[in-house]
C-alpha positions in Angstrom: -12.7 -1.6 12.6 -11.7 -2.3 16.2 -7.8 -2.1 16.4 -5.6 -5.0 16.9 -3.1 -5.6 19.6 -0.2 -8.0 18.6 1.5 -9.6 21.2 4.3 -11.0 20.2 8.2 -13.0 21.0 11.1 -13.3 19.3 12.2 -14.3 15.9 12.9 -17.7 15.8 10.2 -18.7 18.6 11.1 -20.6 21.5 8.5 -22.4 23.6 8.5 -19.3 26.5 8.4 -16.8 23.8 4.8 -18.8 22.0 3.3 -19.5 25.8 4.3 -15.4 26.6 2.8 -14.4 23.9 -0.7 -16.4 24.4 -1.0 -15.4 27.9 -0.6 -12.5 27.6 -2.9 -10.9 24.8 -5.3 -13.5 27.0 -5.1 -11.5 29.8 -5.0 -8.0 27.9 -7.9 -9.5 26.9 -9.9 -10.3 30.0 -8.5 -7.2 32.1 -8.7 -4.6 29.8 -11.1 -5.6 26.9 -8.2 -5.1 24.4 -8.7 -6.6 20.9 -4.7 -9.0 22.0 -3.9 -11.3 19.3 -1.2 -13.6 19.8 1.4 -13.6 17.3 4.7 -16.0 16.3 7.7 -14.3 14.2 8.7 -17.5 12.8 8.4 -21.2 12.4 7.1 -23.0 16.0 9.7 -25.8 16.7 9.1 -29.3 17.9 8.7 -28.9 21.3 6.0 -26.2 20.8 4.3 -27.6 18.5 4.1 -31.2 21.0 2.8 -28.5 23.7 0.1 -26.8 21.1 -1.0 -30.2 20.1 -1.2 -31.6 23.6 -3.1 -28.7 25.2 -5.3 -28.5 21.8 -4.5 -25.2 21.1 -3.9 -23.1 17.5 -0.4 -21.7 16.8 -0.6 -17.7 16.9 -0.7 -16.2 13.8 2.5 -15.6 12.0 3.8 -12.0 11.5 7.0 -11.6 10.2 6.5 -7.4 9.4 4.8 -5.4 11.3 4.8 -2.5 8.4 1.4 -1.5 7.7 -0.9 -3.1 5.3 -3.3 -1.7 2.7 -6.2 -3.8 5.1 -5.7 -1.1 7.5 -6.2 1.7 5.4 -9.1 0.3 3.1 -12.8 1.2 4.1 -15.5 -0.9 2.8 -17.9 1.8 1.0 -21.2 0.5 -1.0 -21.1 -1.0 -4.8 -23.2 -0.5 -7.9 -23.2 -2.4 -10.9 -21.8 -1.6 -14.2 -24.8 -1.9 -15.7 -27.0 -0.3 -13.3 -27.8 3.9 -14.0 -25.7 6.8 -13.0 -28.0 7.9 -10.8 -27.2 4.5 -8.1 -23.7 5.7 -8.5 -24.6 9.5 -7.7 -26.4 8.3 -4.8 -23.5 6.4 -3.3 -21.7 9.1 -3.9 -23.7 11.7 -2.0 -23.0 9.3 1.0 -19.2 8.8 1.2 -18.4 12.0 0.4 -18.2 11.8 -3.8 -17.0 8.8 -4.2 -19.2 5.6 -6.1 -17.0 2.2 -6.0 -18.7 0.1 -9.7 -17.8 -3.7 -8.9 -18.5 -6.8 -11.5 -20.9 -9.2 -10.5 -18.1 -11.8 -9.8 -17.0 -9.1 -7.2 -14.2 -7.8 -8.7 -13.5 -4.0 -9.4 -14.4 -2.2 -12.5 -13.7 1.4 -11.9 -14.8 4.7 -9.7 -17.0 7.0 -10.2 -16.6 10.6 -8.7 -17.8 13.9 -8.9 -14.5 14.5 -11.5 -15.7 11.7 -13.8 -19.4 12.2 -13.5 -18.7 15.9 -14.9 -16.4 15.3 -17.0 -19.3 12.8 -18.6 -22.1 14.8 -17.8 -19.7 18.0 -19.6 -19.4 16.3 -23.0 -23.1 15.2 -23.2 -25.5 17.9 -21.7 -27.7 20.1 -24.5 -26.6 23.4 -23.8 -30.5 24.6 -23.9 -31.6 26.1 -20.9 -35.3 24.9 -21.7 -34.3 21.1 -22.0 -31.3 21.0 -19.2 -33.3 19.1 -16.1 -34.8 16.7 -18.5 -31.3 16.0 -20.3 -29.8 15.7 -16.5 -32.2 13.3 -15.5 -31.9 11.2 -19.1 -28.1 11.1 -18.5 -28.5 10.0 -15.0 -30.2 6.8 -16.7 -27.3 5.8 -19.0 -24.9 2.6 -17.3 -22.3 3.2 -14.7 -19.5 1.6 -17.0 -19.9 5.0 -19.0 -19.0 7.5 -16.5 -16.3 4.9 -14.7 -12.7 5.7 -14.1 -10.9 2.3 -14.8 -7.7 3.0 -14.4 -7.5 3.4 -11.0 -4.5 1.8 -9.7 -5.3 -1.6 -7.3 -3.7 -3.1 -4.6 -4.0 -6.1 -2.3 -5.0 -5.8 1.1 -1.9 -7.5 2.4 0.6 -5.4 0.6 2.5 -3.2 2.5 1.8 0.5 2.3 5.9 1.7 2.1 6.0 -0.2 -0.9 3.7 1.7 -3.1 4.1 5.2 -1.7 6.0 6.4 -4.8 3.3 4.9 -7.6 0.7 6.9 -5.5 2.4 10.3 -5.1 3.0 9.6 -8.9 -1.2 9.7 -9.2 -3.7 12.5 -9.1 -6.3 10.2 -7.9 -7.7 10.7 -4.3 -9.4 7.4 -4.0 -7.2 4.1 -4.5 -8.7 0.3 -4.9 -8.0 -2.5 -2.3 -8.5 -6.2 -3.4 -8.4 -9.5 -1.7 -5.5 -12.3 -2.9 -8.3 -13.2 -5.2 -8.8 -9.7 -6.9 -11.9 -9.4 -5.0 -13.4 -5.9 -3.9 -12.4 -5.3 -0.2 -13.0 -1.2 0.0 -11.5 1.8 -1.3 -8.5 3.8 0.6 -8.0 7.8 0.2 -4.4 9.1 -0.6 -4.2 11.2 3.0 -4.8 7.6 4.9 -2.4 6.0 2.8 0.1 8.6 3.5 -0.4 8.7 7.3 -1.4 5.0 7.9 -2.3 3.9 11.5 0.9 2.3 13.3 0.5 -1.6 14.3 0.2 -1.9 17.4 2.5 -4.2 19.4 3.3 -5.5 22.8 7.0 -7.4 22.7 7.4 -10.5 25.1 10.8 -12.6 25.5 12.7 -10.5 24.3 14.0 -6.9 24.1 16.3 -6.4 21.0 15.5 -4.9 18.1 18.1 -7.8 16.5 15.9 -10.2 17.7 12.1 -8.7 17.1 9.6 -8.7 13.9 10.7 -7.4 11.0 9.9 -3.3 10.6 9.4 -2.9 14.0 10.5 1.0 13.5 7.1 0.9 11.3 5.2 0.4 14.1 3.4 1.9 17.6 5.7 -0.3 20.4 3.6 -0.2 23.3 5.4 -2.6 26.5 7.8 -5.1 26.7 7.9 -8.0 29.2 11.3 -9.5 29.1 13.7 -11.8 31.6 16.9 -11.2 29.6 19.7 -8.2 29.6 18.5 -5.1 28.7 19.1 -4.7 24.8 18.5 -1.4 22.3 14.9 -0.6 21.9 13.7 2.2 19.6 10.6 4.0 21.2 8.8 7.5 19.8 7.3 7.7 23.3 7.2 6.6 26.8 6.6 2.7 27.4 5.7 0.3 30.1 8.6 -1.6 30.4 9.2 -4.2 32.7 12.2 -7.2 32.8 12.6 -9.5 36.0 15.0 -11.7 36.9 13.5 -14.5 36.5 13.9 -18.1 34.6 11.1 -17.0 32.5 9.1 -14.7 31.1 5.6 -17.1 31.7 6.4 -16.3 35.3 5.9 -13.2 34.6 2.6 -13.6 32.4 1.3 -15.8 35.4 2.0 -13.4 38.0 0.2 -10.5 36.3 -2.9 -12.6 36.3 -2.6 -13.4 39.6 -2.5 -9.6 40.6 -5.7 -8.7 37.7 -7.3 -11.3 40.0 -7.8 -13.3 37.5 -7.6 -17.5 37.4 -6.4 -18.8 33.6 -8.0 -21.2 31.5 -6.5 -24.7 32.1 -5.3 -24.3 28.1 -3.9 -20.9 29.5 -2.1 -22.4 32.4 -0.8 -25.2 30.7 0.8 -23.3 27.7 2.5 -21.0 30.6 3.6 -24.1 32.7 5.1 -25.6 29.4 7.0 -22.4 29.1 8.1 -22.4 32.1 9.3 -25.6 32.3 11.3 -25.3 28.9 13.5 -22.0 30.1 14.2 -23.3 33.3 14.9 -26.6 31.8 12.5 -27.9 34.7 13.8 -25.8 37.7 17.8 -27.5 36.7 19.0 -23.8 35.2 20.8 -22.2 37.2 18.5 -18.7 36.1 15.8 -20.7 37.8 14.2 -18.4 41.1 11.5 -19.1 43.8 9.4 -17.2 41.6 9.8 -19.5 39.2 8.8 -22.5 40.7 5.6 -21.1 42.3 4.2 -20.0 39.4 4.1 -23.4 38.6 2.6 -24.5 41.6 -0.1 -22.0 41.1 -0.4 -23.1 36.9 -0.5 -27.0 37.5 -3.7 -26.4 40.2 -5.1 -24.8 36.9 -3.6 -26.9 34.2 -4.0 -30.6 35.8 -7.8 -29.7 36.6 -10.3 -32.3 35.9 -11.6 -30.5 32.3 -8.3 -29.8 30.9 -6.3 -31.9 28.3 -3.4 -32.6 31.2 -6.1 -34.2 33.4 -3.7 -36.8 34.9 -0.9 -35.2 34.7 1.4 -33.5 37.4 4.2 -31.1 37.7 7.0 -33.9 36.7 5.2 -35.7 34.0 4.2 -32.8 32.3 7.9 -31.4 32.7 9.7 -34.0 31.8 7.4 -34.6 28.9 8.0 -30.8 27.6 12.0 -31.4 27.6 11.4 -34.8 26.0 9.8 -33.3 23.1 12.4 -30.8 22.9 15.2 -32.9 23.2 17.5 -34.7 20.2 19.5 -34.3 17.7 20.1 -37.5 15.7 17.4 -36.8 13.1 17.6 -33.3 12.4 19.5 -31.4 10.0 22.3 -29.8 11.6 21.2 -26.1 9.8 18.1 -26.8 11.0 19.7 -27.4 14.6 21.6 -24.4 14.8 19.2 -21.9 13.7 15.7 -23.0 15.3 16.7 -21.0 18.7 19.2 -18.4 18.0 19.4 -14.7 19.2 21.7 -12.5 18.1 23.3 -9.9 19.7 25.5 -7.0 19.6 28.5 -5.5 21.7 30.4 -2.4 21.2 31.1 -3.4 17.3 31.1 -7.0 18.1 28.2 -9.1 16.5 27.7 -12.3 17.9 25.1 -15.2 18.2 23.9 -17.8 20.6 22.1 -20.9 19.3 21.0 -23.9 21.8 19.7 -27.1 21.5 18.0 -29.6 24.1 19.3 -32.9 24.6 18.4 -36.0 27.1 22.2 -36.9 27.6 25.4 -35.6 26.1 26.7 -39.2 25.1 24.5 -38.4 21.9 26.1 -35.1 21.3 30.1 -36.3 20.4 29.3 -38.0 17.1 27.0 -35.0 15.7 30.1 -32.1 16.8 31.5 -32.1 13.5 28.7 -31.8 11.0 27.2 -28.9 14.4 30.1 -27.1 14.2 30.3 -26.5 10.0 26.7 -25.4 10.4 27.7 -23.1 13.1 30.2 -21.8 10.5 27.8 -21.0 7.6 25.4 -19.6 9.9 28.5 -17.2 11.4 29.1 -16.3 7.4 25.1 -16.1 6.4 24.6 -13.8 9.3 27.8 -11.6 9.4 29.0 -12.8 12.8 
């Protein structure tokens, strides 16, 4: 199985950190025939989810631990029957290296047969005479799987993370392990060395640079770059990385300048995701984090984006911008946790903790009646998160 690449922002996405993350594992996609998949570490929030919707484009998959899972470990070997003779079990065997997965008809697992529970059966059963040995042998070899079958080997699902059952499986002498499905469906069978010595997730970090701030078990896995726009933060790497932050208003600039020098021209989906991020870090060109670089990456995105196929047909660079902070913007019917917690990064300082939460709004007028109810959720999220 081909590995995957995760691309992937920061908890508690942000519109730049979804669009980052899409355009990027595109292009690692297109430039370097990399298996990318995009990937969210939390809940999209409205404006995103207006831009996904707009553009016609899925969410990326959500990933909220990057420890590795049994699925990665598990090999799909072949199956006999219960029912069916030894002798389909023997010759599975003989092909993955003594090891014969027995799986119900309805697909899930009944046992394993390998060469320790074949002879132990075979021990108890062969006629000691060397005269009638071979035909005995070949008589046994005829008598059901379910006979010879180990069923208590141990099971686990294929989503489970590996850390999590190391101990039960040092506790085992088994070599050979079961994986299932969420439905307790065979999926393949996983030997103890691979379990012990699991291949790392690979991941590519976008929007971000913080440990604080990434997936969850990010130790776990095998960090490979990191495109960022912010203040350098704390990253843990075993080896050397590419690296790169700019200072720019956001990290789509970045995204759509590295396409531009692969020589590549985006998808109008593509460039419209990466204009949308844009836009919503830069609060349409009005921050002052906002560069040059900034805006002509979007001049560059919107020839892509507004093209006569895409979804934003019609559209041009203020439209589509002031329709991205529109869909971020307001407060009046959201909860005020909800407010204070949807785009928060936190951060640390000497011994200092500390955390900075934003909201959009259209106007400020709207803001004075909601400070009271904002600023007691800003105090349980200060307690909740030891700030």
């Amino acid at each position: 199985m081909e590995m995957i690449t995760y691309v992937i922002g920061h908890v508690n996405p942000d519109t730049d950190s979804i669009a980052s993350a899409i355009g990027y594992a595109w292009l690692l996609q297109e430039r370097d025939g990399i298996n990318a998949v995009p990937a969210r570490a939390g809940t999209t929030n409205p404006q995103t989810t207006w831009v996904l919707d707009r553009l016609d484009l899925e969410a990326p998959c959500l990933l909220t631990d990057v420890s590795p899972r049994f699925e990665v470990v598990a090999r799909r070997m072949d199956t006999t029957l219960p029912d069916e003779p030894l002798r389909n079990a023997w010759e599975i065997a003989s092909r993955t290296g003594g090891v014969a997965a027995i799986v119900n008809e309805d697909g899930t697992p009944y046992g394993l047969i390998t060469g320790i529970t074949l002879f132990s059966f075979l021990s108890e059963l062969v006629v000691p005479q060397a005269d009638g040995q071979d035909m005995r042998i070949a008589e046994l070899l005829e008598m059901p799987c379910h006979e010879a079958a180990d069923t208590g080997v141990p099971q686990f699902k294929a989503g489970s993370r590996i850390r999590d059952a190391v101990n039960r499986i040092l506790r085992q002498e088994r070599n050979y392990f079961i994986v299932v499905d969420d439905d307790g469906q065979y999926v393949g069978l996983s030997r103890q060395r691979d379990i012990l010595n699991p291949p790392r997730v690979q991941v590519v970090l976008v929007d971000h640079n913080e440990k604080e701030q990434a997936v969850g078990a990010l130790e776990e896995a095998e960090l490979l770059e990191i495109i960022d726009h912010h203040r350098l933060g704390n990253p843990f790497t075993r080896a050397p990385i590419r690296f790169t932050t700019e200072v720019v208003g956001s990290t789509s600039t970045i995204i759509a300048e590295r396409i531009l020098e692969a020589g590549l021209s985006a998808p109008a989906k593509i460039a419209g995701i990466l204009l949308a991020g844009i836009f919503s870090d830069t609060l349409f060109f009005t921050s002052p984090t906002t560069t040059e670089r900034d805006r002509n990456a979007a001049e560059r995105l919107g020839r892509r984006a507004f093209s006569a196929k895409s979804p934003l047909k019609g559209e041009s660079l203020e439209t589509y911008g002031e329709a991205v902070l529109k869909a971020g913007a307001g407060i009046s019917t959201r909860d005020p946790d909800e407010i204070v917690t949807s785009d928060t990064k936190t951060y640390t300082s000497g011994e200092l903790n500390f955390g900075i939460a934003q909201a959009e709004v259209t106007n400020l007028v709207q803001v004075d009646k909601h400070l009271p109810e904002l600023k007691e959720a800003l105090e349980r999220l200060q307690v909740n998160r030891a700030l």
